[in-house]
Biopython code that builds the backbone (N, CA, C, O; Angstrom):
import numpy as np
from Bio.PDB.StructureBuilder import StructureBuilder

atoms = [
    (1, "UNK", "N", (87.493, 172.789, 85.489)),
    (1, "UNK", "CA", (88.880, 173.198, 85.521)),
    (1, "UNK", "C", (89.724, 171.933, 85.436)),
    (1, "UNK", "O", (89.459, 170.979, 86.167)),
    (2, "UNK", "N", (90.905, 171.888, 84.417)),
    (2, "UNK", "CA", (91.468, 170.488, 84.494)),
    (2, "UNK", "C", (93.441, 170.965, 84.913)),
    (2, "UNK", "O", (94.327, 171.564, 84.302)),
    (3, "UNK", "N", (93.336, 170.317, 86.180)),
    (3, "UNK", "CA", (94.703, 170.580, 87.015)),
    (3, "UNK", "C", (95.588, 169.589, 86.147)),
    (3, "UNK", "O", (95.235, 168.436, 85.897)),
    (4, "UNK", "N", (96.478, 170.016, 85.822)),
    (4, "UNK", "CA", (97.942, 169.982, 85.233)),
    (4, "UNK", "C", (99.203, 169.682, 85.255)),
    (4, "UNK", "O", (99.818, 170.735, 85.426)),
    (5, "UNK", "N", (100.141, 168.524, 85.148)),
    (5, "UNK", "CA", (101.043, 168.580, 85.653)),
    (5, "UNK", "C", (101.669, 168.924, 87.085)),
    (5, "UNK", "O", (102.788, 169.435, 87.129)),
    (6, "UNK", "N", (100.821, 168.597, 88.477)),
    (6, "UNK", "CA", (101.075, 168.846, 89.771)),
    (6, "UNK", "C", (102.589, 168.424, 90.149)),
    (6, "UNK", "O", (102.694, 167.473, 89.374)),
    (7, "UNK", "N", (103.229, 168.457, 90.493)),
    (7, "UNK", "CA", (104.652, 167.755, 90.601)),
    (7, "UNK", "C", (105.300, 168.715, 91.634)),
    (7, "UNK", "O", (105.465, 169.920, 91.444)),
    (8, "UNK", "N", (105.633, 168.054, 92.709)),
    (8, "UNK", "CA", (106.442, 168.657, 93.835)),
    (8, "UNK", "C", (108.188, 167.922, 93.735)),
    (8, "UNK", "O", (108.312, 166.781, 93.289)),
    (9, "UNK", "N", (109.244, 168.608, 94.130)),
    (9, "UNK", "CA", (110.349, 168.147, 93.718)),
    (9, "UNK", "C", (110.656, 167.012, 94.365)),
    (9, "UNK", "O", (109.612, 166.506, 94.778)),
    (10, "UNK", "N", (111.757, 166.270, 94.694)),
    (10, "UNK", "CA", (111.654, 164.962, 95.402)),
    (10, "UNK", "C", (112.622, 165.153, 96.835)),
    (10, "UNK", "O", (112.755, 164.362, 97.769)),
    (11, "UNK", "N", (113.140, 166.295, 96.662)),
    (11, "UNK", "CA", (113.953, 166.812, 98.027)),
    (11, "UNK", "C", (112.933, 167.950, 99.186)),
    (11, "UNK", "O", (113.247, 168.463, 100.260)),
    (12, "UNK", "N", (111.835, 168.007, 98.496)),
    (12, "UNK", "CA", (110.452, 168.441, 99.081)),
    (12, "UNK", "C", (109.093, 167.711, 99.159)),
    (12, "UNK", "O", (107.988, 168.192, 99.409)),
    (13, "UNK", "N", (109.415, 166.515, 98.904)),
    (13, "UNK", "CA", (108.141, 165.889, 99.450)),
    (13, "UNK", "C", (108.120, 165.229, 100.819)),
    (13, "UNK", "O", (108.974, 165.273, 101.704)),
    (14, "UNK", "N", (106.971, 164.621, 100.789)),
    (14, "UNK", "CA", (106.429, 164.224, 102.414)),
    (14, "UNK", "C", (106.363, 165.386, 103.327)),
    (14, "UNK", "O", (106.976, 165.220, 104.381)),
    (15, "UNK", "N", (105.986, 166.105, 103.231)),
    (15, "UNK", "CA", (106.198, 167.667, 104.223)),
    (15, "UNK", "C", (104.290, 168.335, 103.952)),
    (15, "UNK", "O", (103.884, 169.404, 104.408)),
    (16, "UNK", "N", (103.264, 167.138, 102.945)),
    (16, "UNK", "CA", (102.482, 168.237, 102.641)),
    (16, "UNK", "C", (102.259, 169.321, 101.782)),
    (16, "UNK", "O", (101.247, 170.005, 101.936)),
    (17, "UNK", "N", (103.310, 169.640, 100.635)),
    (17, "UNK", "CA", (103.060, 170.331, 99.684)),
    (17, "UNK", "C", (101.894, 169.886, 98.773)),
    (17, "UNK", "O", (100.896, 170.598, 98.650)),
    (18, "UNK", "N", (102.006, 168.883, 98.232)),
    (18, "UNK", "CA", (100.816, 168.121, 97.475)),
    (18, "UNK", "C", (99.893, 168.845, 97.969)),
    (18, "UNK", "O", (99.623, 169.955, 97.512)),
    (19, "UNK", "N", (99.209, 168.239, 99.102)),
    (19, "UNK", "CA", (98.198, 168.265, 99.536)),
    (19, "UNK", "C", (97.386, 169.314, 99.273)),
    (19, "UNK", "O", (96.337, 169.386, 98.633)),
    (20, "UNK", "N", (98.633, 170.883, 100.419)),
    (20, "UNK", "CA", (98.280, 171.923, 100.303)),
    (20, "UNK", "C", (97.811, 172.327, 98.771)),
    (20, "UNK", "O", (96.700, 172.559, 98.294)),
    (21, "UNK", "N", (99.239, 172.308, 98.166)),
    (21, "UNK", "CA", (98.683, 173.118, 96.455)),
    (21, "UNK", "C", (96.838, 171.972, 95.851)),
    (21, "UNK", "O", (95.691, 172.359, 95.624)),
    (22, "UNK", "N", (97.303, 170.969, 95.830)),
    (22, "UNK", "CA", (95.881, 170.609, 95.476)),
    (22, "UNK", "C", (94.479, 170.952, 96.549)),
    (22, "UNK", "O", (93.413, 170.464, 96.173)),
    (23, "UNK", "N", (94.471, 171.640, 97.648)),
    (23, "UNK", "CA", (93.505, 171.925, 97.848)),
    (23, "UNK", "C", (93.227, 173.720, 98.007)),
    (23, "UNK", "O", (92.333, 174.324, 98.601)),
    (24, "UNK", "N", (94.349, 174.201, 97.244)),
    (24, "UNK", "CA", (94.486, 175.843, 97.072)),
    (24, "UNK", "C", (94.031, 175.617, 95.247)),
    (24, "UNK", "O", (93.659, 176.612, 94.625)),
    (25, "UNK", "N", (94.090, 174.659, 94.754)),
    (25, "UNK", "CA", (93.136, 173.730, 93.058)),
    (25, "UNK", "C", (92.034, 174.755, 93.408)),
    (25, "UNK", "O", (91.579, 175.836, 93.034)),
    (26, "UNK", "N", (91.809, 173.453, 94.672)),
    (26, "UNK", "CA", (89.762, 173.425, 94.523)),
    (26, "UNK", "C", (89.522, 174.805, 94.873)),
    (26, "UNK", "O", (88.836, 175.599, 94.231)),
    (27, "UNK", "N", (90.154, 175.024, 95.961)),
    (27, "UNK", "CA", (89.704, 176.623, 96.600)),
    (27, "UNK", "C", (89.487, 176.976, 95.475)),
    (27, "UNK", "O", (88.371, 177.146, 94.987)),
    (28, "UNK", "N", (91.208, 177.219, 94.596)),
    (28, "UNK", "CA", (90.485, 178.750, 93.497)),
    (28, "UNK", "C", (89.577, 178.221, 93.065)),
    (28, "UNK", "O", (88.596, 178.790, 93.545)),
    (29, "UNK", "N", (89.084, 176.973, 92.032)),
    (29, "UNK", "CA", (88.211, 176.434, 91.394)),
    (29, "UNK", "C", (86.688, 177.357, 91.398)),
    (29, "UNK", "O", (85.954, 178.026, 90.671)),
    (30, "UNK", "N", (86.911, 176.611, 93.386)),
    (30, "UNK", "CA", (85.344, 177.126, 93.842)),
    (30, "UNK", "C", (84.928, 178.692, 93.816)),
    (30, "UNK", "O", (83.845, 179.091, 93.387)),
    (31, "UNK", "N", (85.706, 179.319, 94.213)),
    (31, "UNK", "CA", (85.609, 180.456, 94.063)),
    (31, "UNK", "C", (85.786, 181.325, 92.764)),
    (31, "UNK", "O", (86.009, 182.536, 92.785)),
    (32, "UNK", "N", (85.687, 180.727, 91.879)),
    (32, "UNK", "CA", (85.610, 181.257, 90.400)),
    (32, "UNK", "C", (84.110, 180.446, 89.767)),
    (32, "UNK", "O", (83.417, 180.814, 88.819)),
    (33, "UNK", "N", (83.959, 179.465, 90.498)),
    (33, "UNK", "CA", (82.317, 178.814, 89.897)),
    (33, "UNK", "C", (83.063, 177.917, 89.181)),
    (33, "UNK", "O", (83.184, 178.459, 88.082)),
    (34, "UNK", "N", (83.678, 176.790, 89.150)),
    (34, "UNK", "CA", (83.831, 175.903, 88.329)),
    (34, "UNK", "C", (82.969, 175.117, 89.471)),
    (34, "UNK", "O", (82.748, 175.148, 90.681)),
    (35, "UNK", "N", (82.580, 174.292, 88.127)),
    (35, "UNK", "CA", (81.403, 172.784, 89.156)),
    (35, "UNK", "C", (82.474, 171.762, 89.868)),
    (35, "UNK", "O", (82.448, 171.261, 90.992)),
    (36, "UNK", "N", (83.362, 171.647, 88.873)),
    (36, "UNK", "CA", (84.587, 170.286, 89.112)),
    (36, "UNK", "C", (86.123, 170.382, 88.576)),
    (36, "UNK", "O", (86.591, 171.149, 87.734)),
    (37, "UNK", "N", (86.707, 169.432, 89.278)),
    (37, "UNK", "CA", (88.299, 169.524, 88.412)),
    (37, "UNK", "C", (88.395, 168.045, 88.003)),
    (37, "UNK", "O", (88.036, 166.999, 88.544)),
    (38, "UNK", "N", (88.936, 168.309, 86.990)),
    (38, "UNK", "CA", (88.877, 167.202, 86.784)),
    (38, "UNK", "C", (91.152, 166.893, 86.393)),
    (38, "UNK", "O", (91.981, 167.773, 86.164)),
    (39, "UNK", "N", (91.361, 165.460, 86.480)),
    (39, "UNK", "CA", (92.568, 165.726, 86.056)),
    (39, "UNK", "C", (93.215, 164.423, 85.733)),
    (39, "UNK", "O", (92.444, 163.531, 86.085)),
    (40, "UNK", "N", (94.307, 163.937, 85.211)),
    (40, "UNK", "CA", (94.090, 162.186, 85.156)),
    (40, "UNK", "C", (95.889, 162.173, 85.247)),
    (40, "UNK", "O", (96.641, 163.126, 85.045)),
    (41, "UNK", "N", (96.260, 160.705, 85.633)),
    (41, "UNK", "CA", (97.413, 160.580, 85.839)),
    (41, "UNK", "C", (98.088, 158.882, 85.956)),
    (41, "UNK", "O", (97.649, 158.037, 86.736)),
    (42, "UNK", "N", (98.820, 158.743, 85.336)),
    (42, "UNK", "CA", (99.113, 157.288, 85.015)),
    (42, "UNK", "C", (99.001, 156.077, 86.104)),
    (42, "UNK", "O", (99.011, 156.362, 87.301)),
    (43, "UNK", "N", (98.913, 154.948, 85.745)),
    (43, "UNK", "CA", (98.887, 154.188, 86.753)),
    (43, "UNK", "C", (100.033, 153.283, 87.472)),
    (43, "UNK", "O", (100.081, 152.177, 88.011)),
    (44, "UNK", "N", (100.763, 154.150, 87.244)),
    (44, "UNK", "CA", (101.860, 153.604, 88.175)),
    (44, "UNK", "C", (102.705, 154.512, 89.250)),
    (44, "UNK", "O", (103.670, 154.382, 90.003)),
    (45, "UNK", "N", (101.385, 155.895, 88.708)),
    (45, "UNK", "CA", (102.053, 157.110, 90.135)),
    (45, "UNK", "C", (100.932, 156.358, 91.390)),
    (45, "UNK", "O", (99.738, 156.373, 91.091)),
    (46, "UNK", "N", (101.189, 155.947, 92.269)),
    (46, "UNK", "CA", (100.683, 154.965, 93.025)),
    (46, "UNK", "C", (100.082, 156.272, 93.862)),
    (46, "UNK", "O", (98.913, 156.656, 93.888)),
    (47, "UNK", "N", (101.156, 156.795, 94.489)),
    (47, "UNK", "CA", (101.400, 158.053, 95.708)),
    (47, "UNK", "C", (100.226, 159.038, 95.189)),
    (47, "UNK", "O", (99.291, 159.437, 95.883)),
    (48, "UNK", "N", (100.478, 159.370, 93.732)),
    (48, "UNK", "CA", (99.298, 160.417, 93.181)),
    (48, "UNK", "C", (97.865, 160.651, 93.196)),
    (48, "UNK", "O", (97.149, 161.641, 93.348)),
    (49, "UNK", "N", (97.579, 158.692, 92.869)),
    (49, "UNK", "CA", (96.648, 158.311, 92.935)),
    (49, "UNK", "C", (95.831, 158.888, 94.283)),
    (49, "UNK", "O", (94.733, 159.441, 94.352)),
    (50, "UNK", "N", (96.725, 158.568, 95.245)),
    (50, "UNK", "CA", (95.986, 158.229, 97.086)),
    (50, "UNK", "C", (96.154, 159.385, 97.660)),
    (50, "UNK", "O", (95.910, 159.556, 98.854)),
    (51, "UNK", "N", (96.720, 160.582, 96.641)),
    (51, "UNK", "CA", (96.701, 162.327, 97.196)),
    (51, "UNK", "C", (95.474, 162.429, 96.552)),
    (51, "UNK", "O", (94.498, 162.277, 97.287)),
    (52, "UNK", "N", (95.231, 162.677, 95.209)),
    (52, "UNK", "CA", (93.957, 162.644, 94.928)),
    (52, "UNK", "C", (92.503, 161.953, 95.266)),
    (52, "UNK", "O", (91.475, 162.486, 94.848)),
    (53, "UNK", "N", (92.473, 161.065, 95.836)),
    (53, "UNK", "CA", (91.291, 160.177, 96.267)),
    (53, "UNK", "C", (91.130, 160.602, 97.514)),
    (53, "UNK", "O", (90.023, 160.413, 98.018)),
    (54, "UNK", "N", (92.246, 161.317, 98.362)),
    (54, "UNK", "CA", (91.751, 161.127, 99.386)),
    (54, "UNK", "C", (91.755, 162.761, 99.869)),
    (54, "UNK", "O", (92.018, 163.181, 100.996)),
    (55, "UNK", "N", (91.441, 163.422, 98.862)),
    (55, "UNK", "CA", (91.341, 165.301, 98.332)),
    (55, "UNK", "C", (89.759, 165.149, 97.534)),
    (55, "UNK", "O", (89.319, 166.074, 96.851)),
    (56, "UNK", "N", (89.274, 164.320, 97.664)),
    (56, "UNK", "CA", (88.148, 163.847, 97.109)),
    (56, "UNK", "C", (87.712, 163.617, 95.720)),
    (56, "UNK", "O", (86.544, 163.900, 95.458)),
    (57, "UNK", "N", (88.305, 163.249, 94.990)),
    (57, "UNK", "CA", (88.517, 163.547, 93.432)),
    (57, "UNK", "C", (88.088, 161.904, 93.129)),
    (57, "UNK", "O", (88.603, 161.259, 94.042)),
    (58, "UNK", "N", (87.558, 161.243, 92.467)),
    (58, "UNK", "CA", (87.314, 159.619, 91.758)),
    (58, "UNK", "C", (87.403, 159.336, 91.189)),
    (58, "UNK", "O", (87.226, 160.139, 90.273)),
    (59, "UNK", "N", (87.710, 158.171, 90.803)),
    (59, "UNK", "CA", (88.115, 157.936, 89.039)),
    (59, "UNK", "C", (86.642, 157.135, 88.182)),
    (59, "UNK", "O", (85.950, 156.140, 88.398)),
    (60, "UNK", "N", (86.679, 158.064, 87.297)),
    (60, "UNK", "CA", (86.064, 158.263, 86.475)),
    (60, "UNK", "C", (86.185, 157.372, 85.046)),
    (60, "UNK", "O", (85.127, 156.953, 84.576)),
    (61, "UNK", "N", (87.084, 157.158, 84.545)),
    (61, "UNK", "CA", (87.815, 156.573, 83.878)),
    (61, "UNK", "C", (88.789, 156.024, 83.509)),
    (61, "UNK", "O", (89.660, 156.591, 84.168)),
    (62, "UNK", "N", (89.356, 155.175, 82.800)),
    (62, "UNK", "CA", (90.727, 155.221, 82.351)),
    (62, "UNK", "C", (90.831, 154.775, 80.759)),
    (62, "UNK", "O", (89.940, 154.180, 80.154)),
    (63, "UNK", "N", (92.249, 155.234, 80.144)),
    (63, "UNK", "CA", (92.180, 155.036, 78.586)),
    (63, "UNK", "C", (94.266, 154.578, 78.544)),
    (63, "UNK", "O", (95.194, 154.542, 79.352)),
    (64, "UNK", "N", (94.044, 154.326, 77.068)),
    (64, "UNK", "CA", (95.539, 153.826, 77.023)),
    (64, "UNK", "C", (95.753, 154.686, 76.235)),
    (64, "UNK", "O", (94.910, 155.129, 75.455)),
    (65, "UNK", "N", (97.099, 155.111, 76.334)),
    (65, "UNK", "CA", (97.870, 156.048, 75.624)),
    (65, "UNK", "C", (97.999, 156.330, 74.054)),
    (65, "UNK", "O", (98.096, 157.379, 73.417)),
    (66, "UNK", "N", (97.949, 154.506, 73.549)),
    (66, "UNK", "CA", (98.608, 154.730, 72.407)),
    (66, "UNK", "C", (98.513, 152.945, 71.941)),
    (66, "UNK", "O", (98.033, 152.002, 72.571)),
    (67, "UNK", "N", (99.001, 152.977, 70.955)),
    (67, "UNK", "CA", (98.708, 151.125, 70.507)),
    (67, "UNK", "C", (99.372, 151.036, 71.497)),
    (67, "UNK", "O", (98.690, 151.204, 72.508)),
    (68, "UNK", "N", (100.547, 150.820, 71.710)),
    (68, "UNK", "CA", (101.847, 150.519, 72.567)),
    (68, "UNK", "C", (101.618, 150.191, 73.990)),
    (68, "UNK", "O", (101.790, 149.140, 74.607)),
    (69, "UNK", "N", (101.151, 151.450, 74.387)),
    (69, "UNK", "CA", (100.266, 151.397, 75.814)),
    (69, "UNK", "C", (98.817, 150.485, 76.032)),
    (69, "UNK", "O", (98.272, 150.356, 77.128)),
    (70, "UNK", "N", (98.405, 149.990, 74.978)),
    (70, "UNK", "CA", (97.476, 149.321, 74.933)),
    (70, "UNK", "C", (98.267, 147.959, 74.750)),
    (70, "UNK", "O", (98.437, 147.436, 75.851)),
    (71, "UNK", "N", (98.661, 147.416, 73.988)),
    (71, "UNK", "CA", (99.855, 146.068, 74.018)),
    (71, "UNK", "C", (100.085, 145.827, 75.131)),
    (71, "UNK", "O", (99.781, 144.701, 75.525)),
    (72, "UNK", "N", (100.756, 146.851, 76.144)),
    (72, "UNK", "CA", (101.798, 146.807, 77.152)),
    (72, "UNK", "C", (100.514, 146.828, 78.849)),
    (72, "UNK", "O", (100.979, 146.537, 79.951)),
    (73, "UNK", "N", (99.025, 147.204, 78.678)),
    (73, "UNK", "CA", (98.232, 147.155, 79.267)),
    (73, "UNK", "C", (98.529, 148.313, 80.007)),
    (73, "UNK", "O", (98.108, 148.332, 81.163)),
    (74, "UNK", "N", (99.180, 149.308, 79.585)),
    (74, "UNK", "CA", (99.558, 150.313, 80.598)),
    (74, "UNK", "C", (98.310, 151.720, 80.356)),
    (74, "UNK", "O", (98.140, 152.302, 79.284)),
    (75, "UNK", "N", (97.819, 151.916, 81.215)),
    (75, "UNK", "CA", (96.585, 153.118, 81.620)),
    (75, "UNK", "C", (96.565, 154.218, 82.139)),
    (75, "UNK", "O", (97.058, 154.254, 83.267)),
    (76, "UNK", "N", (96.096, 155.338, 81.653)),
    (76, "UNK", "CA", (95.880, 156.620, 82.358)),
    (76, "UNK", "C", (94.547, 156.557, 82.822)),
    (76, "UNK", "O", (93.494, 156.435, 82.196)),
    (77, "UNK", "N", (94.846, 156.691, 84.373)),
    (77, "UNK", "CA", (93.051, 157.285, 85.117)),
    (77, "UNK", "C", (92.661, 158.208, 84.579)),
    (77, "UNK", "O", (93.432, 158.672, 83.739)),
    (78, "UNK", "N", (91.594, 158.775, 84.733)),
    (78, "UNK", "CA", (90.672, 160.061, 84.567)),
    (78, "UNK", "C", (89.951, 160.377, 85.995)),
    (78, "UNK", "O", (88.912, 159.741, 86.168)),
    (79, "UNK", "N", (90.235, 161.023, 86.766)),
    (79, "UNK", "CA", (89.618, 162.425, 87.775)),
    (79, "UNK", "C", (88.739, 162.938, 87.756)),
    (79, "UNK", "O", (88.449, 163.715, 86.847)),
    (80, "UNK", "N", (87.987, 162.685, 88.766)),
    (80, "UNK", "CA", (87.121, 164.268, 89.039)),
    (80, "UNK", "C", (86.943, 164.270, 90.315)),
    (80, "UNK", "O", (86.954, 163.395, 91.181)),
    (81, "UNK", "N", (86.724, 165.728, 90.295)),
    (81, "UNK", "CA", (86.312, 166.146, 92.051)),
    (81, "UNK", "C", (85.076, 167.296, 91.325)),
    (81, "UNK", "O", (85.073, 168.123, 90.414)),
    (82, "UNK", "N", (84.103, 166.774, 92.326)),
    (82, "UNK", "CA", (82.609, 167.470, 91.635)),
    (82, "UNK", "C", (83.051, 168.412, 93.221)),
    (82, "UNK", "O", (83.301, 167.975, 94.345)),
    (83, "UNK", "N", (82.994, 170.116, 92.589)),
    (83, "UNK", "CA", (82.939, 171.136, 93.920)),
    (83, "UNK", "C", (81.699, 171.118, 95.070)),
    (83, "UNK", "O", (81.859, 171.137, 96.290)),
    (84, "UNK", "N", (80.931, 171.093, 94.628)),
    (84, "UNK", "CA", (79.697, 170.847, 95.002)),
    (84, "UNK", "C", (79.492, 170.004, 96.110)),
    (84, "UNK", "O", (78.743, 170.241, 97.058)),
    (85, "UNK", "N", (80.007, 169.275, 95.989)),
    (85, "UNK", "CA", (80.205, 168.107, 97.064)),
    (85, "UNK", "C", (80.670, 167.839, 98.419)),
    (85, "UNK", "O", (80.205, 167.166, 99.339)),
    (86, "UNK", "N", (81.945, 168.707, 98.258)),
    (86, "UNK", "CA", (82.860, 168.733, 99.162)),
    (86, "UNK", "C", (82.586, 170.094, 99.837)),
    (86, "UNK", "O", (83.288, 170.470, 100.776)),
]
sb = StructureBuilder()
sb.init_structure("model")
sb.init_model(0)
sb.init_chain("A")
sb.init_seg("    ")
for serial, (resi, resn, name, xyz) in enumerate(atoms, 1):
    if name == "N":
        sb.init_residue(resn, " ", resi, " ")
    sb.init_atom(name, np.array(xyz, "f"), 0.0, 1.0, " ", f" {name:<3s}", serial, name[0])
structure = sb.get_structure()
């Protein structure tokens, strides 16, 4: 399953929304039989990064966007959270 655009508004964060919706992800995930989620997100959402890592998800990879993003050294992670695991 690959999670999508997660984004909580900015007059609602720090309260735990993140968290919750990404671990109501895995729930459904698991309970439909997916093995993993996988999901990726740039490297300069710092905050995103350390909701996901610490929801158990690892990085797996990373790639550059585009020539530009490659020039500019700028990277998208790659995600996963194996269900199984957790």
């Amino acid at each position: 399953l690959e999670l999508r655009r997660m984004s909580v508004s900015r007059e609602q964060r720090r309260r735990g929304l993140a968290r919750a919706l990404c671990r109501e992800v895995l729930s459904f995930a698991r309970a439909r039989g997916f093995g993993a989620v996988v999901l990726s997100t740039s490297m300069v959402q710092v905050a995103a990064q350390r909701l996901y890592e610490g929801q158990g998800f690892r990085k797996v990879g990373a790639s550059s966007p585009s020539l530009l993003g490659t020039i500019l050294h700028f990277q998208i992670f790659h995600y996963r959270c194996d269900l199984g695991a957790r």
